[in-house]
PLY file of the C-alpha trace (Angstrom):
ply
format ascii 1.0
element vertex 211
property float x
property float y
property float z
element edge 210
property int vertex1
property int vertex2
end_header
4.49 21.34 2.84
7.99 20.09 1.61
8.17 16.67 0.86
11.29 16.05 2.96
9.87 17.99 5.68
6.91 15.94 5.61
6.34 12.96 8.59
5.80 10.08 6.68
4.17 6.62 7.55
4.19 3.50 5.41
1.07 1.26 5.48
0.49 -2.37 4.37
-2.59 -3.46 3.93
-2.94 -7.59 5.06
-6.63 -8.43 6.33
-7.83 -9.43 3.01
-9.62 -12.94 2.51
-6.78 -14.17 -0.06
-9.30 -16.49 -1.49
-7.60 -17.07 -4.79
-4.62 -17.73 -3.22
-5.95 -20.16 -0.73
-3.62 -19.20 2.57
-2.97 -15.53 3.85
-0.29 -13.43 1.36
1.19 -11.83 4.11
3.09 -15.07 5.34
4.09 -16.56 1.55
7.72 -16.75 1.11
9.54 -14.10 -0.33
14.00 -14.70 -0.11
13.95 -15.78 3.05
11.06 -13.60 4.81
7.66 -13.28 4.20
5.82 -11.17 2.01
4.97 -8.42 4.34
8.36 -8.28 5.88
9.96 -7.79 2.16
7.50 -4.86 1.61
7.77 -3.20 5.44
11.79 -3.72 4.93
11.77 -2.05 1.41
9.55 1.10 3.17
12.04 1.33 6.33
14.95 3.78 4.81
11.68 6.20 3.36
8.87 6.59 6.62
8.96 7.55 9.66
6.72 5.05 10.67
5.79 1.29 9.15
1.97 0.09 10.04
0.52 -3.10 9.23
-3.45 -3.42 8.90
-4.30 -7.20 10.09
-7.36 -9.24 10.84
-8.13 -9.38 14.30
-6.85 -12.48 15.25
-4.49 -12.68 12.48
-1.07 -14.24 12.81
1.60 -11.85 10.75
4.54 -13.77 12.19
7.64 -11.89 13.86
8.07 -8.22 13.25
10.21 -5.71 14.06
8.88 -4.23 17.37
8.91 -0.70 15.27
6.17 -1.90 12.97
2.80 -1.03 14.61
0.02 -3.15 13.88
-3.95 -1.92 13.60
-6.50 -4.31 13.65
-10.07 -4.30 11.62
-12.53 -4.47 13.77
-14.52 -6.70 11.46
-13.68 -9.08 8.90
-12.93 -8.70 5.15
-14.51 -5.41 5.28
-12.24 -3.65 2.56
-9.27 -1.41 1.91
-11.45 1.70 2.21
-12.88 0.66 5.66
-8.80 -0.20 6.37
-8.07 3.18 4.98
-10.28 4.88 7.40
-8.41 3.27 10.54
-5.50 3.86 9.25
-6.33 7.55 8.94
-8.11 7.76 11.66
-4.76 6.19 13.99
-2.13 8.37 12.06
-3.92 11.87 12.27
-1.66 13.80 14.09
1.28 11.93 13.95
1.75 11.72 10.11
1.45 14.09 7.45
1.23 11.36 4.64
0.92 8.04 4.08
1.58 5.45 1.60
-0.91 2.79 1.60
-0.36 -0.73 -0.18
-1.60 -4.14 -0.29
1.00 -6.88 0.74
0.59 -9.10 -2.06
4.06 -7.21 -4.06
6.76 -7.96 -2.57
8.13 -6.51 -6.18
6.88 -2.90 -5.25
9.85 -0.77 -5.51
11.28 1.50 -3.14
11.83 4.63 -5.61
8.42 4.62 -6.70
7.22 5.11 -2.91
9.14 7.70 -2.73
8.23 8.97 -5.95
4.45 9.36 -5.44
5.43 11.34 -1.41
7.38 14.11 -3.78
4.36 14.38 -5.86
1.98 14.98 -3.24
2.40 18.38 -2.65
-0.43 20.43 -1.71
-2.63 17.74 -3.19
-4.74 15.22 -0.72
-3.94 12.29 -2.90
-1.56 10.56 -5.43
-1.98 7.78 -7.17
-0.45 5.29 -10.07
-2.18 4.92 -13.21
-2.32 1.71 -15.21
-2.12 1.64 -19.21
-6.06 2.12 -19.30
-5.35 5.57 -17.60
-7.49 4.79 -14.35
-6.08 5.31 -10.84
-4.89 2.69 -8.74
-5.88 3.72 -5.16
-4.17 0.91 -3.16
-0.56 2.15 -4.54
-0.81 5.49 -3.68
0.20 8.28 -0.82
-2.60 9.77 1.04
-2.92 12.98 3.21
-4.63 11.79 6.49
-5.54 15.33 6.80
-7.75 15.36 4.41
-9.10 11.95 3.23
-10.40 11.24 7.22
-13.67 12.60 6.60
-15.11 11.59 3.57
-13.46 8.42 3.93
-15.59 7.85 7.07
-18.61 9.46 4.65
-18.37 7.06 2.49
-18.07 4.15 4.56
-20.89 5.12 6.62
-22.98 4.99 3.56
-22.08 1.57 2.88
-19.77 2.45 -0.12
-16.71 -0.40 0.38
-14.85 0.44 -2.57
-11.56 1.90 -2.95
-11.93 3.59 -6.14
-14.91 5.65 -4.78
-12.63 7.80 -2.34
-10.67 9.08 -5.94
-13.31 11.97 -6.48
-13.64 13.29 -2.94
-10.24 14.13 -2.96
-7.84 16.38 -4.56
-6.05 13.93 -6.12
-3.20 13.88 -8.17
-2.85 10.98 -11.09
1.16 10.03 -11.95
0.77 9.65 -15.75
1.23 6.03 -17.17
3.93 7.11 -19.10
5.70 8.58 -16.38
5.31 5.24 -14.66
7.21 3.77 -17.36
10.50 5.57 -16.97
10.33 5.42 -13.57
9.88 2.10 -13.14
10.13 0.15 -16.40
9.13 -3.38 -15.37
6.24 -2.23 -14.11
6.15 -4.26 -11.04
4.78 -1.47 -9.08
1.34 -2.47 -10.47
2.50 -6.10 -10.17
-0.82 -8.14 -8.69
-0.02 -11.82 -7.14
-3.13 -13.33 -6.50
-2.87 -16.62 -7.52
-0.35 -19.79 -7.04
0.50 -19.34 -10.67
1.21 -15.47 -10.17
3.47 -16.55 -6.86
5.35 -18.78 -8.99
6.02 -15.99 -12.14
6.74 -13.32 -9.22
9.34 -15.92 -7.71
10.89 -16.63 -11.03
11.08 -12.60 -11.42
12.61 -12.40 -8.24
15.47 -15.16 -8.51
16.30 -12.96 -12.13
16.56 -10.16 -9.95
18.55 -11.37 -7.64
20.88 -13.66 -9.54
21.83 -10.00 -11.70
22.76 -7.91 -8.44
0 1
1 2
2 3
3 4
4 5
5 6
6 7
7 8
8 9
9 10
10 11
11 12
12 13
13 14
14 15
15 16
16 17
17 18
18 19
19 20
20 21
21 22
22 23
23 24
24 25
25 26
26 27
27 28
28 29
29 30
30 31
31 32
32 33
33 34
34 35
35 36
36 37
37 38
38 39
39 40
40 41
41 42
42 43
43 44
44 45
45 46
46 47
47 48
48 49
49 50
50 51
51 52
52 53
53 54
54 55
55 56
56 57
57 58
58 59
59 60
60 61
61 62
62 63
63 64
64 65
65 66
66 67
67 68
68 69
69 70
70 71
71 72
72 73
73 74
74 75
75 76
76 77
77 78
78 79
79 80
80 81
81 82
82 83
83 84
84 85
85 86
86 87
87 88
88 89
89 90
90 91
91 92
92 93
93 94
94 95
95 96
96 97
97 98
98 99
99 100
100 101
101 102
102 103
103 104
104 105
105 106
106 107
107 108
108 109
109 110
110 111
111 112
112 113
113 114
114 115
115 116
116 117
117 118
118 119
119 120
120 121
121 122
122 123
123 124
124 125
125 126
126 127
127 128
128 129
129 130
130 131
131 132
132 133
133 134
134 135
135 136
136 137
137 138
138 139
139 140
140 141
141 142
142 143
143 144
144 145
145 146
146 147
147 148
148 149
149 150
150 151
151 152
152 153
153 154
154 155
155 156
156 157
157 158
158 159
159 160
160 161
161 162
162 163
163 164
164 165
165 166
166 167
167 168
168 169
169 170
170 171
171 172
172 173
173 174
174 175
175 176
176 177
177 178
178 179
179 180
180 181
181 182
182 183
183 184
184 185
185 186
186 187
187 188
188 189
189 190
190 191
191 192
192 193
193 194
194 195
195 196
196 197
197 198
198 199
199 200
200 201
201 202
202 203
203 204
204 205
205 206
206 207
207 208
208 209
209 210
C-alpha cells in the first residue's frame, strides 16, 4: 500500500508507573504544555488520527477533543499489553500506526514520518540504536498484522516489547541512516529522571532560542 495512501494513527503511550521520575511524564512541563500535548501536537500535521493510552483513572489534563483516549484495563501492565489495545481499537480504521512513549517531547516530526514511508509491505519498522538492536516503542506498526501474535504473546504472559520484533516482518532503519536523518539523535532521546528533565529542558531552550 502507498505510504500516502495509507490511514495513519499516531499513538502515545502514558500509563507507565514513572517511578524514576517520581510524578506521571505525561503532565511535566514542556514550553508551555505538557509533555504529551508537545508530542500529540508534533504528530497532528502527519495522522489521521492521535490516541493516547492512559491509566484508568489517569488525569492527562485538557486535550484536544480529536485526541481519543484508550484506557488499560489494568495497571502498569506494559507497552506490549498497551500495544495490543491499541491494535485491537484501530483495526479497521487505520492502516498503520506509530506507537511512542510520552517521555520525548524531543521526538521529531520527520522521523515519524520517516519510519510510515518505510513500512511498505512490511508489518513493522523500527529505529535502531548504535548497538544495532531495535527500539520497538519508536516505531510504526501494521495493526493488520501485529493483532494476533501480539495477543499470543500476551496471553502467554510474555510483557515485553522487544519479544513482538520476531513475530513480525519487521523492517530495522539502519543506525546510520538514523544519523543523517536526524543528527541529534533525540529520536532515541529517554527522560526518565529529574536530571534527564533538566538536560532535555536545557536542549529545548537551545532549540528554541536558535529558531
Amino acid at each position: 500500500m502507498n505510504a500516502l495512501r495509507m490511514k495513519r494513527a499516531g499513538v502515545v503511550l502514558c500509563g507507565g508507573a514513572s517511578r524514576r521520575m517520581g510524578q506521571a511524564k505525561a503532565q511535566l512541563a514542556w514550553g508551555g504544555r505538557t509533555f504529551l500535548a508537545h508530542i500529540l501536537e508534533t504528530l497532528e500535521p502527519i495522522v489521521d488520527e492521535r490516541v493516547a493510552v492512559a491509566a484508568a483513572e489517569q488525569s492527562l489534563g485538557d486535550l484536544p477533543p480529536t485526541v481519543r483516549i484508550l484506557r488499560d484495563e489494568s495497571q502498569h501492565e506494559g507497552p506490549l499489553v498497551a500495544l495490543g489495545l491499541t491494535v485491537s481499537e484501530l483495526m479497521g480504521t487505520a492502516d498503520a500506526v506509530f506507537l511512542t512513549g510520552c517521555d520525548n517531547p524531543l521526538l521529531p516530526g520527520i522521523v515519524v514520518r520517516e519510519l510510515f514511508e518505510r513500512l511498505e509491505t512490511f508489518d513493522a519498522v523500527m529505529l535502531t540504536g548504535e548497538d544495532g538492536l531495535p527500539r520497538p516503542l519508536t516505531a510504526v506498526y501494521r495493526p493488520a498484522a501485529c493483532a494476533r501474535p501480539v495477543q499470543e504473546l500476551v496471553a502467554a504472559g510474555v510483557r515485553r516489547l522487544r519479544a513482538v520484533v520476531s513475530h513480525l516482518r519487521t523492517r530495522l532503519v539502519p543506525f546510520e541512516d538514523l544519523q543523517r536523518i536526524d543528527p541529534q539523535l533525540y529520536a532515541l532521546a529517554n527522560i526518565n529522571t529529574p536530571e534527564d528533565y533538566e538536560a532535555a529542558l536545557a536542549t529545548w531552550r537551545t532549540m528554541s532560542s536558535a529558531d
